[in-house]
C-alpha positions in Angstrom: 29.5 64.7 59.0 33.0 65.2 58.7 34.9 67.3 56.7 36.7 65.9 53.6 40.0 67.7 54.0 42.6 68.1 50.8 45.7 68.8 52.3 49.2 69.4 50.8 51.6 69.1 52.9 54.8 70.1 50.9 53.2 70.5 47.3 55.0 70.0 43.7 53.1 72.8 42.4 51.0 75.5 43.7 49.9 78.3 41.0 46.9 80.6 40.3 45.9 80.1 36.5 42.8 81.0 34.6 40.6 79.5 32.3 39.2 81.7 29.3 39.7 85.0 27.3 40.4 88.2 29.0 37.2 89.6 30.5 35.4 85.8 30.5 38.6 84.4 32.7 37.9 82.1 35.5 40.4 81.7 38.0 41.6 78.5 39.5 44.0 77.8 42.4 45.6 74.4 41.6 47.8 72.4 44.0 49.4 69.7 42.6 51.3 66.5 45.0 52.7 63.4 43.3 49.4 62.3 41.2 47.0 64.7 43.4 45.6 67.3 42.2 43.0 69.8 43.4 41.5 72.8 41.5 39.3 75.3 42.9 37.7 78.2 41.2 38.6 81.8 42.8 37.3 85.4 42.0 39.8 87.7 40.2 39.9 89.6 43.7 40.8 86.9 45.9 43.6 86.0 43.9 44.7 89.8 44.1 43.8 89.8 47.4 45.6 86.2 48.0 49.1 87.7 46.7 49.2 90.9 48.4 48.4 89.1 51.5 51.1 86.5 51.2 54.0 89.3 50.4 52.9 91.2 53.4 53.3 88.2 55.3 56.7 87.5 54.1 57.8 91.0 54.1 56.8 91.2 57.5 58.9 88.4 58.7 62.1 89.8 56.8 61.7 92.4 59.5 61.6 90.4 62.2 64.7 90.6 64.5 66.6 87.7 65.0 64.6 85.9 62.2 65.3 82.3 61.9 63.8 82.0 58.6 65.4 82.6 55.2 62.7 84.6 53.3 63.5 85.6 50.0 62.8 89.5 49.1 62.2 88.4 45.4 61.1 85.2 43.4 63.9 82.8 43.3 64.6 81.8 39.9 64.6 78.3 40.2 60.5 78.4 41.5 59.6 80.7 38.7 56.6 78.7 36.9 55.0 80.3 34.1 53.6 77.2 33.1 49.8 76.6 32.2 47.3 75.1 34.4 47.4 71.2 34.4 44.0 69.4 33.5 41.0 71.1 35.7 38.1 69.7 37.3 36.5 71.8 39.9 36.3 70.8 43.1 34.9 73.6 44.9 34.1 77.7 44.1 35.9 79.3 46.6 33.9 81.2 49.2 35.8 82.1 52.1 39.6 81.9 52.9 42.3 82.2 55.6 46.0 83.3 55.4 48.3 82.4 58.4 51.8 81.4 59.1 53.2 78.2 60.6 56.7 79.2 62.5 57.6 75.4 63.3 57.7 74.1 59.7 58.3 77.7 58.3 55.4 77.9 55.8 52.3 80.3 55.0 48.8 78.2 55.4 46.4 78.8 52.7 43.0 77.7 53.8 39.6 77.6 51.1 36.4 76.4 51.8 33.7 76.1 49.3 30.8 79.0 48.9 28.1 77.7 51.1 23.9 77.9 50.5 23.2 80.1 53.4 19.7 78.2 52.4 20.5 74.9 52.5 18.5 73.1 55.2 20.6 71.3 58.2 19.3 68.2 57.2 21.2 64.8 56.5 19.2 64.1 53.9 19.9 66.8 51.6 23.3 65.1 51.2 23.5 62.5 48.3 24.2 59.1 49.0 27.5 59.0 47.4 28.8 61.8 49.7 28.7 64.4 46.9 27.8 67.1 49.2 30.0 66.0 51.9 31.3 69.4 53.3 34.8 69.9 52.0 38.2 72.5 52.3 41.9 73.1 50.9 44.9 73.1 52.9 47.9 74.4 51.7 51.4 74.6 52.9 53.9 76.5 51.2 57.3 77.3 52.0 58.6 80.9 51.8 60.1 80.5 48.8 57.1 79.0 46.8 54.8 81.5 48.3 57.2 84.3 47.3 56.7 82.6 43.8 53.1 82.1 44.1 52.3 85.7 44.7 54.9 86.8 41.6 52.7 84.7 39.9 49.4 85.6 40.5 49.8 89.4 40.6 51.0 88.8 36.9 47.9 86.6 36.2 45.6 88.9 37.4 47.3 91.6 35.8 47.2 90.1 32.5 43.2 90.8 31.7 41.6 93.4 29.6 43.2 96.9 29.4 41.7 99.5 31.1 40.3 103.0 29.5 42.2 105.9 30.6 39.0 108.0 30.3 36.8 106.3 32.2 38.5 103.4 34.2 36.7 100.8 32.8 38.1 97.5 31.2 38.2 97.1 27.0 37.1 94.9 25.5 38.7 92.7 22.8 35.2 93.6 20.5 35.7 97.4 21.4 34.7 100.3 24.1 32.1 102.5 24.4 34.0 105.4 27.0 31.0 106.5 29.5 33.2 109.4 31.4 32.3 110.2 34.6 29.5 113.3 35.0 31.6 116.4 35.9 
């Protein structure tokens, strides 16, 4: 069966959000074309993981002799979006992921495809008959610009959950903390 592919091109919007209070956050990455829209649910960490990845992409090209392409060291103001997260509906939980970089139309590639059930049996007729289960990914093409934005964006997102403890490391939260130090 083929793959149903949701591909953006040259997106409107591409931002990490989340869904929730501090400490009961879910995480979406939501791409956002025209009328399109596609929202998929991430881990905390692989939105981390997501923007530190993209910035060492970018930086790394800045370095580049001879570069061709105009990468921004910062966010440029104009793609700042602190904006919240337009309607969500799911379309996948996030499993794995790939980062790369497309020289001939100057963008970084995000790739997501769906958390598999290493279970699930090869057979066709586990699928539904509406094509519900029909396997599925998320392409996404961002120029360097947008990803320098995306990334400013996410770090902040992530970094706007529970405190954590000073003593002990561990997050607080919003009902209180019980400190367990760390045996000496």
């Amino acid at each position: 069966m083929p793959t149903r592919v949701h591909e953006f091109a040259w997106p409107d919007r591409v931002v990490v959000g989340t869904i929730g209070l501090p400490g009961a956050r879910t995480f979406y990455l939501q791409v956002r074309a025209g009328t399109q829209i596609v929202s998929i649910a991430l881990e905390k960490q692989q939105s981390a993981l997501l923007a530190e990845k993209i910035d060492e992409i970018l930086d790394q090209l800045i370095t580049v002799e001879g570069n061709p392409f105009s990468v921004p060291t910062s966010t440029p103001i104009e793609l700042v979006d602190n904006d919240q997260l337009e309607a969500v509906q799911e379309q996948f939980r996030t499993g794995a992921m790939s980062l790369g970089w497309d020289p001939t139309t100057a963008q970084v590639l995000i790739e997501a495809y769906p958390i598999t059930d290493v279970d699930a049996d090869d057979n066709d007729e586990s699928l539904d008959e509406d094509g519900a289960n029909e396997p599925e990914m998320l392409l996404v093409r961002m120029p360097v610009g947008t990803a320098r934005a995306f990334a400013k964006r996410t770090r902040e997102v992530v970094g706007a959950g529970r405190p954590m403890c000073p003593l002990c490391g561990y997050p607080i939260d919003a009902d209180g903390h019980i400190c367990t130090l760390p045996e000496v």
